[in-house]
C-alpha positions in Angstrom: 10.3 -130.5 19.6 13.8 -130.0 17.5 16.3 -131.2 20.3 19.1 -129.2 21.2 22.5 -130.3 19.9 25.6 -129.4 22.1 29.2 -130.0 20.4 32.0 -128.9 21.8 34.8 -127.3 20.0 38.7 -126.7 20.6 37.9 -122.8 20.8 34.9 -123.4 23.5 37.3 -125.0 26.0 38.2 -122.7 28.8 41.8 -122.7 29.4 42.6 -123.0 33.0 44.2 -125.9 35.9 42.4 -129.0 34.1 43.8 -129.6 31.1 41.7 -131.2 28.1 44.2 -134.6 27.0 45.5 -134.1 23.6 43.6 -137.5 22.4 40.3 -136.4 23.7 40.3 -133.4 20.8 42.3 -135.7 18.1 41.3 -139.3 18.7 38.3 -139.2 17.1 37.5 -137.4 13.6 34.9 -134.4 13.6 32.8 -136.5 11.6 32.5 -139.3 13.5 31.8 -136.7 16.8 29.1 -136.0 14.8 28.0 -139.1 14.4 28.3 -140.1 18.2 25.7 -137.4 18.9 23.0 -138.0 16.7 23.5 -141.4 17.9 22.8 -140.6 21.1 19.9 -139.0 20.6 18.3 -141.8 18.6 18.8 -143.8 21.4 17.7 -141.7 23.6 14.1 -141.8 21.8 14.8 -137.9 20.9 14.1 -139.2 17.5 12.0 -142.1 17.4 12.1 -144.8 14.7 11.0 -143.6 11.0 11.0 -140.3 12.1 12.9 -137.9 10.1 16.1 -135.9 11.2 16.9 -132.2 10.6 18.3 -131.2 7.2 21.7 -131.0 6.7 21.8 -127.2 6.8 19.9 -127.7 9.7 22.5 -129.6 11.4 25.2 -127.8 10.0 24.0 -124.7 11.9 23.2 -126.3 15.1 26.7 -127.9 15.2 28.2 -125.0 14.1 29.8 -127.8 12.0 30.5 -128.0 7.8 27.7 -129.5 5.6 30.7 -131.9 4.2 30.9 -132.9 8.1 27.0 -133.1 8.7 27.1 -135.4 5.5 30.4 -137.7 6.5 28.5 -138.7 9.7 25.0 -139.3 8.1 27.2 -141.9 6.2 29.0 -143.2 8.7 25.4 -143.7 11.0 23.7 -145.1 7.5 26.7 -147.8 7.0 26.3 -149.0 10.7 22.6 -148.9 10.2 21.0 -146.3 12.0 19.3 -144.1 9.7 18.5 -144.8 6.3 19.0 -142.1 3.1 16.1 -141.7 0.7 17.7 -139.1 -1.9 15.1 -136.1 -2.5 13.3 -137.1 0.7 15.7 -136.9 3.8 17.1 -138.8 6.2 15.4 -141.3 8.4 15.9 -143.1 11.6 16.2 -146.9 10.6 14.5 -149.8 12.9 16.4 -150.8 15.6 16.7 -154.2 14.1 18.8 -152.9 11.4 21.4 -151.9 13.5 24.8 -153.2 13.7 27.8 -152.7 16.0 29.2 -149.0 15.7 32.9 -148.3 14.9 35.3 -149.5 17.3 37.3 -146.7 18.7 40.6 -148.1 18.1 39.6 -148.0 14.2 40.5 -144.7 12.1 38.4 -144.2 9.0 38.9 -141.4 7.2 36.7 -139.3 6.0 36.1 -139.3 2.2 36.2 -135.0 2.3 39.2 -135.2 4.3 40.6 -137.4 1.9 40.2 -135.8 -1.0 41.2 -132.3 0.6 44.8 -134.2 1.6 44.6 -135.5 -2.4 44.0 -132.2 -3.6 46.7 -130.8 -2.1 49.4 -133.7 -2.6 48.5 -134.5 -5.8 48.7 -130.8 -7.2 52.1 -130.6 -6.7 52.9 -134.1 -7.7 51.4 -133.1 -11.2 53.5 -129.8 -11.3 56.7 -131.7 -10.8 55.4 -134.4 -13.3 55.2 -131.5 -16.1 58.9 -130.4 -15.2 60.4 -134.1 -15.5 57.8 -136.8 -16.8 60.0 -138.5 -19.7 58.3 -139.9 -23.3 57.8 -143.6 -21.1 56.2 -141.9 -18.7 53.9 -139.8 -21.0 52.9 -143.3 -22.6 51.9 -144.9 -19.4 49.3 -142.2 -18.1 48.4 -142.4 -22.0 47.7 -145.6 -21.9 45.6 -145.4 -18.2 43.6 -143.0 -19.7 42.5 -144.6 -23.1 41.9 -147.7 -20.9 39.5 -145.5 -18.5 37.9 -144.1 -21.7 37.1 -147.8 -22.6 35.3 -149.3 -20.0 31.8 -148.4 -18.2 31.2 -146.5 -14.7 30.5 -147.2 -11.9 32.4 -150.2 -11.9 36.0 -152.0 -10.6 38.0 -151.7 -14.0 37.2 -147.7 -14.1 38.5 -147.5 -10.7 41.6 -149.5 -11.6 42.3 -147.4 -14.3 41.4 -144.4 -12.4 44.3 -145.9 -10.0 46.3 -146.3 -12.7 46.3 -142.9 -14.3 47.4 -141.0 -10.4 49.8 -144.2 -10.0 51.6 -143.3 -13.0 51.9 -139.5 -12.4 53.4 -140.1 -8.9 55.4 -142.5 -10.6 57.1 -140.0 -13.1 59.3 -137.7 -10.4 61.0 -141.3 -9.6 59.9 -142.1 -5.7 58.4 -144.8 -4.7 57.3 -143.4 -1.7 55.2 -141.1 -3.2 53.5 -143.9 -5.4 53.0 -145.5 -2.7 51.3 -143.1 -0.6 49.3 -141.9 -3.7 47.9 -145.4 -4.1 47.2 -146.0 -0.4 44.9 -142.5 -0.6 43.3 -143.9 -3.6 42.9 -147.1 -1.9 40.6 -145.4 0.9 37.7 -145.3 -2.1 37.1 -148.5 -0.7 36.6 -148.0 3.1 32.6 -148.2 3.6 31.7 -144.6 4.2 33.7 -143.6 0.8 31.7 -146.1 -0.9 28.1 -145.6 0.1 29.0 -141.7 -0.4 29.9 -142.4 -4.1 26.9 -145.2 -4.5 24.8 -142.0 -4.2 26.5 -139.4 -6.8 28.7 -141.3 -9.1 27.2 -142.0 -12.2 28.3 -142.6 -16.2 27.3 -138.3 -16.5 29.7 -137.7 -13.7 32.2 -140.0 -15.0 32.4 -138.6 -18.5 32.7 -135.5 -16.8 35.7 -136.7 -14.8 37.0 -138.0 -17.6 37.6 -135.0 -18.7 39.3 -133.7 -15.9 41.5 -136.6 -16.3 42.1 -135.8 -20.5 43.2 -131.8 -19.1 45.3 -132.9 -16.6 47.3 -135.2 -19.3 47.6 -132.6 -21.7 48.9 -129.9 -19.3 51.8 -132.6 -18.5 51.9 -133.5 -21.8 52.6 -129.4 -22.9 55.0 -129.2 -19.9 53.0 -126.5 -18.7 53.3 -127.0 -14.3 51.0 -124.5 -13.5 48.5 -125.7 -15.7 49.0 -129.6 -14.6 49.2 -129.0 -10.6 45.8 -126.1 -11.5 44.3 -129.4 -13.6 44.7 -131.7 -10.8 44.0 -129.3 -7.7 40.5 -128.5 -10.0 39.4 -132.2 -10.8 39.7 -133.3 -6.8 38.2 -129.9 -5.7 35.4 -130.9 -8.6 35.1 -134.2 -7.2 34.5 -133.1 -3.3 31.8 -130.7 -5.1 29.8 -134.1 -6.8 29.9 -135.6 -3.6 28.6 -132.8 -1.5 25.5 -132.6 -3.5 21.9 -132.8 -1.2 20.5 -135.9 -0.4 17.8 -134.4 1.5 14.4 -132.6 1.2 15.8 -129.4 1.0 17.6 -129.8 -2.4 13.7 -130.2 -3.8 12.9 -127.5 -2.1 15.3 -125.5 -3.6 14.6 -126.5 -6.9 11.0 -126.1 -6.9 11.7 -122.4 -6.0 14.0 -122.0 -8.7 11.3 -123.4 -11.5 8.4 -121.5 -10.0 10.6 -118.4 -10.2 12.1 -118.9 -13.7 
């Protein structure tokens, strides 16, 4: 029998003389919400061990939740152990075993969508200023991260240096360190757990030539002192990259695929 999944939202609250605390709605990420449920219903035997879990559309509907949400807390529950991803198969409840201690609450993790959403939008307008003011020094350095992300394979830790590098050194051409800073510490967040087990599934050398050369038009729009074109590069290659990562894991992408060669 498909349980039932409650989830409350800020809308379904019913304004009146008890008042919801603010930290109850904003304490906890959506994701991780999520996450608390299906949790609960695994241990509640509503989905015994090796069984398989609902889809992600599936979810997604039930939820009334994004598919990027569904996805972020099947992560988060796989890094702590819980249920286990075969890609083009679905997502299965793990033994109990396998399971280690959950996120404490007092620890934020971001979610890599969120992440890349708050990227998107910061960086886009980082790149437009860096067409406006980027001097021939500053030119040379994202240059110079790019050849050096050209040379090396992917996945791997020098691509991701470089990778570093290249948005390091367009923050670093309006002049303020605060924004290099922040830009790096975004970056950085590639490394939190859930970030990384999402990318073990869909990075790959195709995916990073592709980024690549993402990276190549965002240098020659700052390069051509075009803004529009440099903050539309950037805003395209982290929207681009939210897209590679919100690919199917599950059964259903198969499915799909079938139907589309049996039609063709």
């Amino acid at each position: 029998m498909m349980a039932t999944i409650q989830f409350q939202t800020r809308d379904s609250i019913c304004p009146g003389k008890h008042k919801v605390p603010l930290e109850a709605v904003e304490a906890r990420r959506l994701y991780r919400q999520v996450a608390d449920q299906l949790r609960a219903l695994i241990d509640s035997g509503e989905y015994a061990v090796g069984s398989r879990l609902p889809t992600e559309r599936d979810l997604a509907e039930q939820l009334k939740v994004s598919r990027p949400t569904v996805r972020e807390a099947l992560i988060a529950l796989e890094v702590e152990g819980r249920v286990r991803i075969r890609v083009g198969s679905g997502i299965y409840v793990s033994e109990q075993a396998a399971v280690t201690t959950p996120w404490p609450t007092s620890v934020t993790i971001e979610g890599p969508f969120e992440l890349l959403r708050a990227r998107e939008f910061m960086e886009g307008a980082i790149a437009e200023q860096a067409a406006r003011v980027a001097t021939a020094a500053d030119l040379e350095r994202i240059e110079a991260a790019l050849a050096a992300m050209a040379s090396v394979p992917h996945p791997g830790e020098a691509s991701m240096v470089h990778d570093r590098a290249f948005h390091i050194a367009i923050a670093g051409s309006l002049g303020n360190a605060v924004l290099v800073r922040v830009v790096g510490e975004l970056f950085d967040q590639r490394l939190n757990p859930y970030f990384a087990k999402l990318a073990h599934y869909f990075e790959n050398p195709e995916t990073w030539q592709t980024a690549l050369a993402e990276h190549q038009a965002i240098r020659a729009a700052i390069a051509a002192r075009d803004p529009d074109a440099a903050g539309a590069a950037m805003r395209k290659h982290l929207a681009r990259s939210q897209e590679r990562f919100a690919q199917n894991f599950g059964a259903e992408a198969n499915a799909v695929l079938r139907g589309s060669i049996s039609s063709g």
